[in-house]
Structure formats: C-alpha cells, structure tokens
C-alpha positions in Angstrom: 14.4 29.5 5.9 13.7 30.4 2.0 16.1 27.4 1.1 14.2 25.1 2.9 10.7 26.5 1.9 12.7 26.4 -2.0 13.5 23.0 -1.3 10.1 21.8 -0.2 8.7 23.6 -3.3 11.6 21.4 -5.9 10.6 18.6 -3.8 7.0 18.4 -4.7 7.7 19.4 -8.2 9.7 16.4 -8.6 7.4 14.2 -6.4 4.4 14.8 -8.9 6.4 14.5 -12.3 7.8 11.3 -10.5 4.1 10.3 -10.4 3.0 11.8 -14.1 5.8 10.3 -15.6 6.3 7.1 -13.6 2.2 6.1 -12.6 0.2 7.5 -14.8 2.4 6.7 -17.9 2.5 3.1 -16.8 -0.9 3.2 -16.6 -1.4 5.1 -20.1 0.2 2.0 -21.7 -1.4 -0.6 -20.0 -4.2 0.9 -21.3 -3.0 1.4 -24.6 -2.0 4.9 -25.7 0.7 7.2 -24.7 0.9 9.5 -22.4 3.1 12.0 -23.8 1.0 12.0 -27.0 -2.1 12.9 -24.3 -0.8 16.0 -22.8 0.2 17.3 -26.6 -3.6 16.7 -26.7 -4.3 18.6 -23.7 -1.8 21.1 -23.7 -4.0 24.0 -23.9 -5.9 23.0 -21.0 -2.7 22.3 -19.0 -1.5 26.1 -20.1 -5.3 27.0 -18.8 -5.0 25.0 -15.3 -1.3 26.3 -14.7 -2.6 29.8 -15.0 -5.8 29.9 -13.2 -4.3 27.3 -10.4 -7.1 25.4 -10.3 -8.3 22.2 -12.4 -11.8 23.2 -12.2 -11.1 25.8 -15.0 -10.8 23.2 -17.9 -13.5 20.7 -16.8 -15.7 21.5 -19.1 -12.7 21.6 -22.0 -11.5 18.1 -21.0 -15.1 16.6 -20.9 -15.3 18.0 -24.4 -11.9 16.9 -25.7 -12.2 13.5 -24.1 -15.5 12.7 -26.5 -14.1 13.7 -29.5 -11.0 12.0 -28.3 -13.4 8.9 -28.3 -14.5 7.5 -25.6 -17.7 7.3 -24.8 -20.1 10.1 -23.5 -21.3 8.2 -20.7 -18.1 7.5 -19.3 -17.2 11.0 -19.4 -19.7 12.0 -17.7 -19.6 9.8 -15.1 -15.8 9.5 -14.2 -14.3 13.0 -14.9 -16.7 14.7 -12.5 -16.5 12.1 -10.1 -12.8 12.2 -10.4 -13.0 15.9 -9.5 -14.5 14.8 -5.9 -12.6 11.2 -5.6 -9.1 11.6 -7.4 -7.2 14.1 -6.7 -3.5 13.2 -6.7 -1.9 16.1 -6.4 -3.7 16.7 -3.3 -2.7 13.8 -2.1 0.6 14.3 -2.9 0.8 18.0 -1.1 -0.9 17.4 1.8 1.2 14.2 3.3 4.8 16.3 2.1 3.6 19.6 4.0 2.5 17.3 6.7 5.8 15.8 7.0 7.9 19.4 6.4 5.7 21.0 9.6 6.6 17.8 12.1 10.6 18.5 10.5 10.1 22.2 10.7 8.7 22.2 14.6 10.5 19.3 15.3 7.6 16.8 16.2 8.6 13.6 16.0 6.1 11.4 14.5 6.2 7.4 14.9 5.6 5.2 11.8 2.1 4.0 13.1 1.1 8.0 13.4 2.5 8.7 10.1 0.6 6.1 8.5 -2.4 7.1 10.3 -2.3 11.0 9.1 -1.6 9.4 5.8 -5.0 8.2 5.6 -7.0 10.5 7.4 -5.0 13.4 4.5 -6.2 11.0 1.9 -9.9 10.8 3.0 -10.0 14.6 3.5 -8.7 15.5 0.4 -11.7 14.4 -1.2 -13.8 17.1 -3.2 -10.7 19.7 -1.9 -9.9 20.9 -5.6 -12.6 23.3 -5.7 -10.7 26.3 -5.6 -7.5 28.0 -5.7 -5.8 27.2 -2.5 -8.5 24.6 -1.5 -5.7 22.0 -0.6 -4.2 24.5 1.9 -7.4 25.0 3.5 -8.2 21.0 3.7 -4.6 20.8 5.1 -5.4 23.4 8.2 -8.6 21.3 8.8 -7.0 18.2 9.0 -4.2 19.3 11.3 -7.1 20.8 13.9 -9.4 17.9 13.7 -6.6 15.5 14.3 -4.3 17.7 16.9 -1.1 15.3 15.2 0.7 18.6 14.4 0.5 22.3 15.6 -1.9 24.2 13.3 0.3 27.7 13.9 3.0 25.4 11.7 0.5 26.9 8.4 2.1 29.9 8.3 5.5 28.4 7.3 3.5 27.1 4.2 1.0 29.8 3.4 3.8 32.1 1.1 4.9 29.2 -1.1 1.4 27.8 -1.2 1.0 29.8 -4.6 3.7 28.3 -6.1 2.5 24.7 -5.5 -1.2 25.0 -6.3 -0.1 24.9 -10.2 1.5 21.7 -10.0 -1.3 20.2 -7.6 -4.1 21.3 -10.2 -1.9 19.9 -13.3 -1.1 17.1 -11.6 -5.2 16.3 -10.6 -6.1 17.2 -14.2 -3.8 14.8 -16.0 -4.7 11.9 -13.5 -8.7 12.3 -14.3 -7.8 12.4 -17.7 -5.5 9.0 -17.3 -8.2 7.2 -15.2 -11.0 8.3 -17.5 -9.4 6.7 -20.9 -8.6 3.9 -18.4 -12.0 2.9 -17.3 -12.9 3.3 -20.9 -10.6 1.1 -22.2 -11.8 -1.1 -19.5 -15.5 -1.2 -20.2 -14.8 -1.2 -24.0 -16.2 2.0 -24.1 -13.6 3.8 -26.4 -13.2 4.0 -30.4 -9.5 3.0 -30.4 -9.1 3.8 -34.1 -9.9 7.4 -33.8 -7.9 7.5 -30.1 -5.4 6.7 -32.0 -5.9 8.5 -34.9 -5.9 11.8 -32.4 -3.1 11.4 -30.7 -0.8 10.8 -33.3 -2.4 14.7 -34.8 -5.0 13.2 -37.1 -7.2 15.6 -36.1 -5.9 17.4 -34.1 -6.6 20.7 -35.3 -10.0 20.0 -36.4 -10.8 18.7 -32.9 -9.2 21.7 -30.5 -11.2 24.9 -32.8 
C-alpha cells in the first residue's frame, strides 16, 4: 500500500515539473523571457510557498516583485488575483490523478466518456480551491459527492500523503500565475522589456528583493 501511495506521490511530482518545464516554459519564450531566469527571480517566494503549502502566502510578494519586474500595475492587479480564483494548475493537475488512483484503487472502472466528463467537472470545481492548506483535498471530497462517479470513503487512501502533495500543487499554481501574468503583459504591451530583461539576467536583482 505505501508503494503505491509513494508512487502516486513521484507521479504527480513528475506530472507538474512535466508541466513547469514543458508548458509554462514554452510559454515563457513565446513571450519572450526565460523561465528558468524567473524562478531565480522568485525563488524566495517558492522557498515561502513550499513551506507554508499554500500559494496564498506570497501573493502579496509576487504582486510586488512582478512591478518592479516591470509590467504594468494594472495588469498585476488584475491577473494575479484573478489567477488565484481561475488558474490554478496544480489543482488541476491533483484532482484528475487522485481521481484516477481512487477508480484503480477500488477498482471502478470508468469509460472514456465518464473520464472526460469528471475531467471537466474537477476543472470547474477547482476554481478559487487554493485558499488554504489542503483546500484541493477538500474540493476533491466535494466533487466525488456531488457527482457520485467514485466512492467518497476512497479519501482516506489519499488523506496521509495529501501533505506531501500540497507543496507541489501550491508551487506549481504560483509559478503558472506568475507565467500567465508576464504573458498577458507582453500581450497588451504592458511591460518594460528592457528592465524585464535587465532583472532577470541579476541587474537588479538585489536592489529589487530588500
């Protein structure tokens, strides 16, 4: 039982640096700055979320950094907060793997027209579910008894990892608000590119994270 619960744990660990790494960084350069460079930028606010488990805990740091990063107050204002509610991809991510290890666990056989339809019920629900520590796990159980796809006593299997995954789920919403914010700047030409630049390559870097 602890190898498959390790497994599910390695599984999502891998799923959401698949989707760092592999969306968000192709979205980094299509908008034109690197995404590696970014979370040196951010890395005290990663250490932050990582400890606290919840991506609440740096908003008001990554607002903050994001202006003198650049872009736009407006657009910060407006997109991170909103992104808070709306985009939260680590979430996402959780809630359709745990779905999926509960119907293996318990043996429920799901079709492909069900698992596409719990797909996007999970990614409606996990709107505004980042609130607080273990807020995913909660949306989760609320989902599962609303929709009566899976048994809700299949929880407990998930409620003593839980802990462990809540770090990656808050890092992982935290970067993708940070990604979609210097996106929708770059799109609505609402970002000093020079001094983006400038940043991330340690300009001023230390003058800008006192």
């Amino acid at each position: 039982a602890l190898q498959q619960l390790g497994m599910l744990i390695v599984c999502f660990y891998a799923t959401a640096l698949i989707f760092i790494v592999g969306v968000l960084g192709l979205i980094a350069r299509a908008s034109g700055f690197s995404l590696w460079r970014l979370l040196v930028y951010l890395k005290d606010e990663i250490v932050l979320v990582f400890g606290t488990s919840t991506s609440e805990s740096a908003l008001p740091r990554l607002m903050e950094k994001l202006e003198r990063l650049g872009v736009a107050r407006p657009v910060v204002r407006l997109v991170v907060p909103t992104g808070y509610s709306f985009n939260l991809d680590g979430i996402a991510i959780y809630l359709t793997m745990a779905s999926l290890f509960i119907a293996q666990a318990l043996n429920v056989p799901l079709s492909i027209g069900e698992q596409i339809g719990l797909l996007l019920v999970l990614l409606l629900t996990s709107k505004g579910a980042a609130a607080v520590t273990g807020g995913g796990f909660i949306t989760l159980a609320a989902t599962l008894s609303s929709t009566h796809t899976l048994p809700v006593a299949g929880l407990a299997l998930l409620l003593g990892i839980d802990r462990f995954m809540s770090e990656a789920r808050a890092i992982t919403n935290m970067i993708g608000n940070a990604v979609a914010c210097l996106a929708v700047a770059r799109w609505e030409g609402a970002v000093d590119q020079q001094r983006m630049r400038s940043m991330l390559h340690g300009g001023d870097l230390d003058a800008s994270t006192r």
